[in-house]
C-alpha positions, -999 to +999 in steps of 0.1 A: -757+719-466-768+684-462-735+659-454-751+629-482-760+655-506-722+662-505-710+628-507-736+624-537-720+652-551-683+634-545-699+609-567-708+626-592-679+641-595-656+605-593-683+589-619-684+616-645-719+607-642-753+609-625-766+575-634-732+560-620-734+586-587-771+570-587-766+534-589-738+539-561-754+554-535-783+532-542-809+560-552-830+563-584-813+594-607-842+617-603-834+615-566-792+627-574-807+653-596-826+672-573-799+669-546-778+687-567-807+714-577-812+720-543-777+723-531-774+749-563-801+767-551-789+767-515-753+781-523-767+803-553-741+791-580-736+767-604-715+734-599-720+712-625-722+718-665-744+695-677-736+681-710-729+646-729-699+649-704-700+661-664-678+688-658-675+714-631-673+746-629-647+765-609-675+766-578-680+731-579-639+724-581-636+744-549-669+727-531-650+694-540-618+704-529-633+717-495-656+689-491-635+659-493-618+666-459-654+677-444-669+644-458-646+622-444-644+641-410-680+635-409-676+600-413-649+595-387-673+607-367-702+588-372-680+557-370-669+568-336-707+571-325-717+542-335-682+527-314-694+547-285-729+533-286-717+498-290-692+499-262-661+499-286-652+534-276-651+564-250-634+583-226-633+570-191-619+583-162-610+562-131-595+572-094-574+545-077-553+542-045-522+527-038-505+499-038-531+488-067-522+520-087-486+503-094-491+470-084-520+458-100-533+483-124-508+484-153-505+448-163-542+444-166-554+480-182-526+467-210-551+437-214-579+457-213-567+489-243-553+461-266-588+448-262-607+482-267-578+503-284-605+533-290-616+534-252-597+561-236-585+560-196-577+585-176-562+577-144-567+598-107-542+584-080-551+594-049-565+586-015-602+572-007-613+602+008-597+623-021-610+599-049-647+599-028-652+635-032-640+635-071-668+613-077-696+626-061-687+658-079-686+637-112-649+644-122-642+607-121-666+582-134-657+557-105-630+548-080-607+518-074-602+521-032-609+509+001-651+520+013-660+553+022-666+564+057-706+558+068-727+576+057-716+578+022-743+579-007-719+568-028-723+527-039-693+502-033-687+468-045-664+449-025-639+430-041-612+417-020-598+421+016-562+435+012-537+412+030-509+430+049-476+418+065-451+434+088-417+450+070-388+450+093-351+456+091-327+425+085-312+428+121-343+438+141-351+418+171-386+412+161-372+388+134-371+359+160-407+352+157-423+337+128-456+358+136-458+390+150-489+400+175-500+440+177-485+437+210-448+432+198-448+467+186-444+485+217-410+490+223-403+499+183-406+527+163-433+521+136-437+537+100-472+549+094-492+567+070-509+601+072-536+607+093-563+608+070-553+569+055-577+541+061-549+516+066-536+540+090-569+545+108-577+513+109-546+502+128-551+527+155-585+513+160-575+479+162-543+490+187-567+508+207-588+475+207-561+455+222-555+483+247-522+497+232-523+533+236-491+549+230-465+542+200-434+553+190-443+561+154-426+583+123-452+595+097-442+586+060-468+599+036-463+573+014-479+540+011-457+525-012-425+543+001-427+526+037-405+494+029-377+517+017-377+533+048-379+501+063-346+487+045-324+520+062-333+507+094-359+537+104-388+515+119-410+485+111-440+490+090-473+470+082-475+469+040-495+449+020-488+420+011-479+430-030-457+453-023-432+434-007-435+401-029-411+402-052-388+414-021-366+443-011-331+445+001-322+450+036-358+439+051-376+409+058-415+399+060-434+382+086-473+372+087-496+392+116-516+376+134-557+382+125-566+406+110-548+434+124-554+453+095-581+438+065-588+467+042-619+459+018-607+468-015-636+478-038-647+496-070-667+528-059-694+550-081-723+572-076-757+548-073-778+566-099-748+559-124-750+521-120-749+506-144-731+526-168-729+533-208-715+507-227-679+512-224-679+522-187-697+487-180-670+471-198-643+485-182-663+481-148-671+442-151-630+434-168-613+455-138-640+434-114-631+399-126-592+407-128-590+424-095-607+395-080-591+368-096-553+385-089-559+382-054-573+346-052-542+335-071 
């Protein structure tokens, strides 16, 4: 059963007439005619009486009946293709880490849907090792983190270094310097990630570096929970810089010196899948130019 043959046959049957059914579908009549002959033959009954007036018969009220729903399922559906093809529409799914996931992410995916309202996003949260392994196995189409460990055959675009700062209790002694040095932090309990975190990696390499070997330290498996920690007086904690701007009561910020923790911040994909369908691209290049601008603000 052919899907024009049926909406010829929804013409027909909203004209009264083939010569009407004809002109709107923009065919000549002997065209509509054997549409219908053949549909006839297909199903094996009658559906039209043919007369000085178009009538059907009780086949042909049920085929209409039936087919009005199918019809305009069908067309749903080849409007969403053709939105798919063009870019206007999909299903994307994206991995991110914190603190971008609640910082950064929800104020410009808003811009982004109210742009595209038929392009779909899921959303992974998780870490960069976690989100690395989701893509190479394809159940992500890309990854907003920090870049894999070497070695990866994964492809990342850098997009920003992530700037962190040094959380401390109101009281703490610490707060008598305007900037803190790695070395300040012997003596004081300090809040740290898991194990397997880059931010937390990376400042163990860069304490190592300046020949600090041993810290007092209280795991906290949450990125984004450290300041709260902070503000009951547990330890000091390095956070980045957005998660602590619009301020927290009960701590206070001060700079680091260098770069005792830079973090490149990037948008992560298999190789072979770059450049991506329509959609995917658009959502690709938007979260690249807002991600990048947000931070040179």
């Amino acid at each position: 059963m052919d899907f024009k043959t049926l909406k010829t046959f929804q013409m027909i049957v909203k004209h009264g007439s083939f010569n009407r059914a004809a002109q709107e579908m923009n065919y000549v009549q002997s065209t509509v005619t054997m549409q219908i002959q053949k549909l006839e033959s297909e199903l094996g009954v009658q559906l039209i009486e043919r007369g000085k007036e178009v009538g059907l018969t009780e086949a042909g009220r049920l085929l209409y009946d039936q087919s009005l729903q199918i019809v305009k399922n069908m067309e749903q559906l080849q409007a969403s293709l053709l939105d798919m093809k063009s870019g206007e529409a999909g299903h994307i799914r994206v991995g991110v880490t914190e603190p971008t996931a609640s910082y950064r992410l929800p104020g410009i995916l808003k811009k982004f849907m109210s742009m595209y309202p038929n392009i779909h996003i899921s959303l992974e949260i998780s870490s960069t090792t976690h989100l690395s392994e989701l893509v190479l196995k394809g159940e992500i189409d890309f990854s907003l983190c920090t870049a894999p460990g070497a070695g990866s055959d994964l492809y990342f675009e850098p997009l920003f270094a992530e700037e962190f700062v040094a959380v401390l209790p109101e009281d703490h002694p610490l707060l008598q310097k305007t900037v803190i040095e790695p070395e300040d932090f012997q003596g004081y309990r300090l809040l740290v990630t898991s194990a397997t975190c880059p931010y937390r990696k990376k400042l163990e390499m860069t304490m190592q570096e300046k020949g600090i070997v041993s810290l007092d330290t209280m795991e906290i498996g949450s990125m984004t929970a450290l300041k709260f920690y902070v503000e009951e007086g547990l330890g000091i904690a390095l956070v980045p810089k957005i998660t602590v701007e619009s301020g927290n009561h009960g701590t206070r910020v001060r700079r680091i010196t260098g770069s005792l923790i830079e973090m490149t911040f990037g948008i992560l994909c298999k190789e072979w899948a770059y450049p991506f369908q329509l959609a995917r691209q658009k959502l690709y290049q938007y979260l690249k130019q807002e991600l990048t601008s947000h931070t040179e603000e």
